[in-house]
C-alpha positions in Angstrom: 41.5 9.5 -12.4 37.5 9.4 -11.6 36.5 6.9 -8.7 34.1 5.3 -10.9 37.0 4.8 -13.5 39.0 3.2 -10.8 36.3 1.2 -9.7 35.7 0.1 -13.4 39.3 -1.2 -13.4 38.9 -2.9 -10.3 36.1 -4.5 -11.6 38.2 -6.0 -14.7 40.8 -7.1 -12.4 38.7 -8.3 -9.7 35.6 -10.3 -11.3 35.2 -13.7 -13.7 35.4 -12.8 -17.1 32.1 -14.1 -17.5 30.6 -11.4 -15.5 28.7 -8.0 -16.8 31.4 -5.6 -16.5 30.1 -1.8 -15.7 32.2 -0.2 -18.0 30.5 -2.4 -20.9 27.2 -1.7 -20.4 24.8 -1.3 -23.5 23.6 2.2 -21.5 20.2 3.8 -21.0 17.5 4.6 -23.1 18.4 8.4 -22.7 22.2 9.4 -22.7 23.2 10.7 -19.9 26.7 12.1 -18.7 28.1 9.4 -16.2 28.8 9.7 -12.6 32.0 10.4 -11.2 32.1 8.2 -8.1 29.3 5.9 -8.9 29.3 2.9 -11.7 26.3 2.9 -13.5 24.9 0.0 -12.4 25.8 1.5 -8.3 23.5 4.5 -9.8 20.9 2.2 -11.1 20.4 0.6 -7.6 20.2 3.9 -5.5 17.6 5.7 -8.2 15.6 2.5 -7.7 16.1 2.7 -3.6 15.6 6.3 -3.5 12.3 5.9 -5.6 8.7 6.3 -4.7 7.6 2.6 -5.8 10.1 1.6 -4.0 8.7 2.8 -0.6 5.5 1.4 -1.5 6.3 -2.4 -1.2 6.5 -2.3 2.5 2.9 -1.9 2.9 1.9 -4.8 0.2 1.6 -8.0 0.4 3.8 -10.8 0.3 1.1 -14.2 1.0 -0.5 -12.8 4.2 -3.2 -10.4 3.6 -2.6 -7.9 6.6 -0.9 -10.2 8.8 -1.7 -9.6 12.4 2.0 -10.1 13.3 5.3 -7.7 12.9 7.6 -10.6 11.9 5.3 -11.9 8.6 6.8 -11.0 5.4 6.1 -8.1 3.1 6.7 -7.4 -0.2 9.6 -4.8 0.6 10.8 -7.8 2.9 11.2 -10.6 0.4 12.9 -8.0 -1.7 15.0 -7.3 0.5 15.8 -10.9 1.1 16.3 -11.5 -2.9 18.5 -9.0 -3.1 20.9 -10.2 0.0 20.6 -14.3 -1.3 21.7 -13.2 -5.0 24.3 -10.9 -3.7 26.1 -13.8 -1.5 25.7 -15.8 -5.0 27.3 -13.2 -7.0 30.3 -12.7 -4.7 30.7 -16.3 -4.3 30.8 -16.3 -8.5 33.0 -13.1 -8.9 30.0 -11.7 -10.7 28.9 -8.3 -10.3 27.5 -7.2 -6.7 26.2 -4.0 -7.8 24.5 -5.5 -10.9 22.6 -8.4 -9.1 21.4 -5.7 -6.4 19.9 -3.4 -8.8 17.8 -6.0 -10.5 16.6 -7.7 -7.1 15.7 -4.3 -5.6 13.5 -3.4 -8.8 12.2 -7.0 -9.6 8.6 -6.5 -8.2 8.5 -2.5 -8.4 5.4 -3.5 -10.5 3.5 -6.0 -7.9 -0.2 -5.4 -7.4 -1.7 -4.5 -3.6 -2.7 -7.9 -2.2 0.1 -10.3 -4.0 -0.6 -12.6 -6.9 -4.4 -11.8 -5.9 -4.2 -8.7 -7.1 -2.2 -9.5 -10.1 -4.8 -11.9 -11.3 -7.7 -9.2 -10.6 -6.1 -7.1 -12.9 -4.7 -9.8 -15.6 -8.4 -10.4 -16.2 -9.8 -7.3 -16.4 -6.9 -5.5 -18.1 -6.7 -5.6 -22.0 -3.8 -7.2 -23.1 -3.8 -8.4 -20.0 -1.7 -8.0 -16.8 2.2 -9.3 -15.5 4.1 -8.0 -12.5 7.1 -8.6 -14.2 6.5 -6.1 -17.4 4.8 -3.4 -15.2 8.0 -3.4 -13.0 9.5 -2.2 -15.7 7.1 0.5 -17.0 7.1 1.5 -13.6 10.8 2.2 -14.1 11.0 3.5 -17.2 7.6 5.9 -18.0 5.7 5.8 -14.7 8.5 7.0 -11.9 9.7 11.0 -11.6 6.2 11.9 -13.1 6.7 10.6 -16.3 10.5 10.9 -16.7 11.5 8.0 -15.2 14.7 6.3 -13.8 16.1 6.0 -17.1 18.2 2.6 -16.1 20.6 0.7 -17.6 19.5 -1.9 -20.5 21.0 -5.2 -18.0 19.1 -3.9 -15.2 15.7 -3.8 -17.1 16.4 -7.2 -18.6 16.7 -9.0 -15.2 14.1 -7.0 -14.2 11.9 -8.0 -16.9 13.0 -11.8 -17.3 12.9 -13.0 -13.6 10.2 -15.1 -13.5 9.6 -18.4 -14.1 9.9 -19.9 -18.2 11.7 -16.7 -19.0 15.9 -16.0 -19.7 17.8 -13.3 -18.4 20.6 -12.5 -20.6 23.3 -11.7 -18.0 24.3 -14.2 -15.5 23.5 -11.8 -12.8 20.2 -11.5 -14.2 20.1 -15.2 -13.8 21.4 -15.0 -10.6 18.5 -13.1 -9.0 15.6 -15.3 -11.4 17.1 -18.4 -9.1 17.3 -16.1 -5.9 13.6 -15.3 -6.2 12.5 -18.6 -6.0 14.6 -19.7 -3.3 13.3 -16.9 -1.1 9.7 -17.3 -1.4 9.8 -20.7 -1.0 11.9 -19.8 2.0 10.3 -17.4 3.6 7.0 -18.6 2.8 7.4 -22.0 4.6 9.3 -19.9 7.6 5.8 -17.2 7.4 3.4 -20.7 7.1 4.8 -22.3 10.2 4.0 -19.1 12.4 1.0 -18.9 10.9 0.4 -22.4 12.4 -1.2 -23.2 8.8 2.2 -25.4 8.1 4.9 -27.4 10.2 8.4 -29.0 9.1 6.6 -33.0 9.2 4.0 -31.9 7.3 7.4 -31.7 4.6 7.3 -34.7 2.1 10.2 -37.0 4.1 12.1 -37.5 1.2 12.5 -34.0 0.3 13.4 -33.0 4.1 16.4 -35.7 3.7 17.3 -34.3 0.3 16.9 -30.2 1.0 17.0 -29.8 4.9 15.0 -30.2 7.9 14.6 -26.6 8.7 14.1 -23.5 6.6 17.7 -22.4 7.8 19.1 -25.4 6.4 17.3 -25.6 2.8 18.3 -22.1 2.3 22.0 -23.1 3.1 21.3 -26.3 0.8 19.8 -23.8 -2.3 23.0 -21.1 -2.1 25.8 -23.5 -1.8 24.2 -25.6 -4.8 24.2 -22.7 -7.2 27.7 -22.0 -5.8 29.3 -25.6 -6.7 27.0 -26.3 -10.2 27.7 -22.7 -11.3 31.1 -22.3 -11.3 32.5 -24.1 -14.4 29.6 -23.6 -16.1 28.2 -20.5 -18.3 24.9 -20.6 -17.2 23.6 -20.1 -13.5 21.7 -23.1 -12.6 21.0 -26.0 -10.0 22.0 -29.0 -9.9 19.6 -31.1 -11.5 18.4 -33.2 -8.4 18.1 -30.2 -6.3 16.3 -28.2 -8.8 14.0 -31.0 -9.3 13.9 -30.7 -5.0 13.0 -26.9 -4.6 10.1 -27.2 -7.8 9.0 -30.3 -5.6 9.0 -28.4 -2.7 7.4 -24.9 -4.8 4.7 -27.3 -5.6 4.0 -28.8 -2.2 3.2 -25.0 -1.2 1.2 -24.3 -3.9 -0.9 -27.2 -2.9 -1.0 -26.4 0.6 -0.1 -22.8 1.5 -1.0 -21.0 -2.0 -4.5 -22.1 -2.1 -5.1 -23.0 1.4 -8.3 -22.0 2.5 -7.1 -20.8 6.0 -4.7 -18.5 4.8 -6.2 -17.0 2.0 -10.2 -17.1 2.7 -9.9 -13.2 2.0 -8.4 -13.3 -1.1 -11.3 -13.4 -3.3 -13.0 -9.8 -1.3 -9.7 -8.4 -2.2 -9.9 -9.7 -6.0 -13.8 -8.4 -6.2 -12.1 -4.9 -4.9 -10.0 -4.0 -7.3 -12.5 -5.2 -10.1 -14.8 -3.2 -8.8 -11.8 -0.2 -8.7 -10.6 -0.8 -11.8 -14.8 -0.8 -13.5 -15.2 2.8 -11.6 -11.8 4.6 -12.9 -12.5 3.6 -16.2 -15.6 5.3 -16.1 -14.3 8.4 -13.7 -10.6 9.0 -14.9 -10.9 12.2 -13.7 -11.4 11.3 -10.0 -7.8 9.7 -10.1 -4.9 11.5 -8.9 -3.1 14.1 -11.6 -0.2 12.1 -12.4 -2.0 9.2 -13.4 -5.3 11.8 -15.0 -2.9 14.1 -16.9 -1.2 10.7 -19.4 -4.9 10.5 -20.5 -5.6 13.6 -20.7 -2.2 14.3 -22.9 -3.3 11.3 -24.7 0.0 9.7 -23.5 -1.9 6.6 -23.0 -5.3 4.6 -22.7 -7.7 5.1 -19.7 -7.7 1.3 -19.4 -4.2 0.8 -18.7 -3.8 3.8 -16.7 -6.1 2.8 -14.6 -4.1 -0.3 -14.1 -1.0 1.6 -13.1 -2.9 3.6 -10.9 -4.4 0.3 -9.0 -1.6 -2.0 -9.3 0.5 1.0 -7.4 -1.7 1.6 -4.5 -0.8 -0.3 -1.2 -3.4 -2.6 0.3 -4.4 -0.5 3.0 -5.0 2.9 -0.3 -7.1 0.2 -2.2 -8.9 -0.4 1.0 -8.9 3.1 1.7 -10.3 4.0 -1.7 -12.9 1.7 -2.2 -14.6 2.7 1.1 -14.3 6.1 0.2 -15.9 5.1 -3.2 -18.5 2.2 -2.4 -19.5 2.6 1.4 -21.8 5.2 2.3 -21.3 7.4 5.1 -23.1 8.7 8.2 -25.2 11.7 7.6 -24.6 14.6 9.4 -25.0 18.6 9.3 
């Protein structure tokens, strides 16, 4: 017997009958022959590890705009720690592991250079405009392996897709790592505002520190075992209602003081102005972006306008910098 056979058994006898079972995927866009030691959703996480955009979200930001600090998070780091929170979920749920990881490691494949900034920059300039959450999965499916793509698995693409808020994942995994985003980056954004000095635990609402926790340790421990206990009798992966109501409380209360605080993101709007000013020159000088992104125009594969958004929504803050200065700022004369 194949491995991944045996692990496809194992999964059957080892996981809630609620959960997305390997074996009964809806597949891939393209057929391909399956892999003898790997599940497909096991494959699905290491094409998404092993893959170029991947790499990329270590060097892009997460709230800090080029933090000087080593311990502030990135966008590869809250991945990371989406991917860990929903997996503890999932085995807590006898839901699928390998499922939930492959969505949380692909979730923001798609995210702009400089955060939410640079998704707005381009959601206003982009026809049809722009969301993280869709390009993640053009990123997966027509941008990656020039042009081929990953070719992955129709659950992974739906979490993928659906993870943000007001939208509904149609596996339970999927619903899993929706929830786990949240938590995190209200986690790790409070833990990455205190050492910023820009925030401190009593500047917390009091009745939310009683409800949630008085620490970022403790809230997170608050969030996970609350999905754990409200989940597990019930179809749908939720919160209870009076913590839900807590961590959208607490979202908000960094929105209005973190999000938009003048302290820590007073250089958002030069990084905004930057990729306008990107996106206005590539549309007018295809040609001077790189060949993978140059040749789908030129094979009339797809507009220059939203090529020019996958090219700019891929670059890492320091390449946008890097390219702008190259475009905009004139240099030293010299023989």
């Amino acid at each position: 017997m194949l491995v991944r056979e045996e692990l496809e058994r194992d999964e059957r006898l080892r996981l809630s009958p609620r959960a997305s079972y390997a074996a009964l995927s809806r597949g891939r866009t393209r057929k391909e022959e399956e892999c003898d030691i790997r599940t497909c959703y096991m494959r699905d996480r290491d094409r998404i590890v092993h893959c170029k955009s991947f790499r990329r979200l270590k060097d892009k930001t997460q709230v800090f705009l080029s933090p000087k600090g080593d311990h502030y998070r990135t966008r590869m780091m809250h991945t990371l720690e989406v991917s860990q929170t929903a997996r503890t979920v999932a085995r807590c749920l006898r839901l699928n592991e390998d499922l939930v990881e492959a969505i949380a490691l692909g979730h923001d494949l798609g995210h702009t250079p400089f955060g939410h900034a640079g998704e707005r920059a381009l959601n206003e300039v982009c026809p049809g405009g722009f969301r993280h959450y869709e390009q993640s999965v053009r990123v997966a499916q027509v941008l990656e392996k020039d042009g081929a793509g990953l070719n992955l698995t129709a659950e992974v693409l739906d979490g993928m897709l659906n993870h943000g808020t007001g939208r509904h994942p149609s596996t339970p995994e999927g619903q899993i790592v929706r929830l786990c985003d949240k938590i995190s980056y209200v986690h790790h954004d409070m833990d990455d505002a205190e050492r910023a000095g820009i925030l401190s635990e009593a500047d917390i609402p009091g009745e939310l520190r009683d409800l949630l926790g008085r620490s970022t340790r403790e809230r997170l421990n608050t969030f996970i075992h609350d999905i754990v206990r409200y989940s597990r009798e019930r179809d749908e992966i939720s919160m209870s209602p009076e913590i839900s109501r807590g961590l959208m409380d607490l979202r908000a209360f960094l929105f209005e003081n973190l999000y938009t605080n003048p302290d820590a993101k007073s250089e958002e709007k030069k990084a905004v102005e930057m990729l306008k000013a990107l996106y206005d020159y590539y549309v007018r000088h295809p040609e001077d972006m790189t060949e993978e992104y140059y040749g789908r125009i030129a094979e009339c594969l797809d507009k220059t306008e939203r090529v020019v958004c996958d090219y700019i929504s891929g670059m890492t803050d320091q390449y946008s910098k890097m390219k702008f200065e190259e475009i905009f700022v004139p240099k030293s004369w010299s023989r």
